[in-house]
N, C-alpha and C positions, 0 to 999 in steps of 0.2 A: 248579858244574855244568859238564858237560864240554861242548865244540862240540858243537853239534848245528843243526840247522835251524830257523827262528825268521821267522812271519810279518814282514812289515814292507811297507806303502806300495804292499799288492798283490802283492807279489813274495815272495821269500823270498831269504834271507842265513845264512850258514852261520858261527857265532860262539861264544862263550864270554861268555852275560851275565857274566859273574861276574869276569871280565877286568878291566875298568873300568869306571866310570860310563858311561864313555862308549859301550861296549861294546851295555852296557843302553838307555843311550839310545834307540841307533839301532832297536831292538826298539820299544820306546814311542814311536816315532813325532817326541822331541822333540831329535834330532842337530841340527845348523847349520840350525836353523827356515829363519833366509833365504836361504842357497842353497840348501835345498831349494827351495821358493818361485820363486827365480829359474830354478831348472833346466826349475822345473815351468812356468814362463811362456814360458822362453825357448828350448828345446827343441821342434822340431816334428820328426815323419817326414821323413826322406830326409836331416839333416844328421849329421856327423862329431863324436861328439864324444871325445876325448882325457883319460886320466885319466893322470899322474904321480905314481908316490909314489901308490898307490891305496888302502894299505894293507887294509882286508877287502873294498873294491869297494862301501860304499854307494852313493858317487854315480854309479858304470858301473854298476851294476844299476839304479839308478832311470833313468839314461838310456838303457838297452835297453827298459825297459818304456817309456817315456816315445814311443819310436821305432817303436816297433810293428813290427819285426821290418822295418823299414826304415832306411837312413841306415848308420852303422857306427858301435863302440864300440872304442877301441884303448885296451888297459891295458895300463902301465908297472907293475913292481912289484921292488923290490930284492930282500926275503926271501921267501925260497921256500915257507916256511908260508903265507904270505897268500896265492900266487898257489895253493896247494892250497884253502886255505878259498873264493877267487873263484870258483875252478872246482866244487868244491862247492855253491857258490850257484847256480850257472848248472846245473849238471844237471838241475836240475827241470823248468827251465825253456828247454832249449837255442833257442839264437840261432845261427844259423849268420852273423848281423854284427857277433859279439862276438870280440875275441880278448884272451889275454893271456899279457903275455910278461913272463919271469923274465931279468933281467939283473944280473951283478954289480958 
């Protein structure tokens, strides 16, 4: 299956189930249970939260949702496909507190 958009955790994520297991996971809801969990705990409106190495932007997309269009989301990301697939996620849904940057 090719990239395409793919509910998830309320949001939406721009992916290739077919990629990895892991890939699909994140679609099924069942990616790193416990830091989801923790994000989802620990996370409130109005804080910064930092993603390194982001690779498709699960957890900066659950932290803009989580943030309610408050706080800021700053993505790190090495290859330049993921920071297209990120930014892909976020068009649906634009955040003017998210950004993400390609660095090599």
């Amino acid at each position: 299956m090719p990239h395409q958009l793919h509910d998830y955790l309320g949001g939406k994520i721009f992916l290739d189930i077919d990629e990895s297991p892991m890939m699909r996971a994140r679609v099924e809801g069942t990616y790193e249970p416990l830091k989801t969990r923790a994000l989802q705990s620990l996370l409130t409106p109005g804080m910064t939260f930092v993603d390194v190495g982001t690779n498709k932007g699960y957890f900066a997309l659950l932290a803009a949702k989580l943030l309610r269009g408050t706080g800021r989301v700053l993505v790190f990301e090495p290859e330049p496909w993921n920071c297209q697939c990120i930014r892909r996620s976020v068009r649906p849904t634009p955040t003017p507190t998210s950004r993400c940057w390609n660095w090599p």
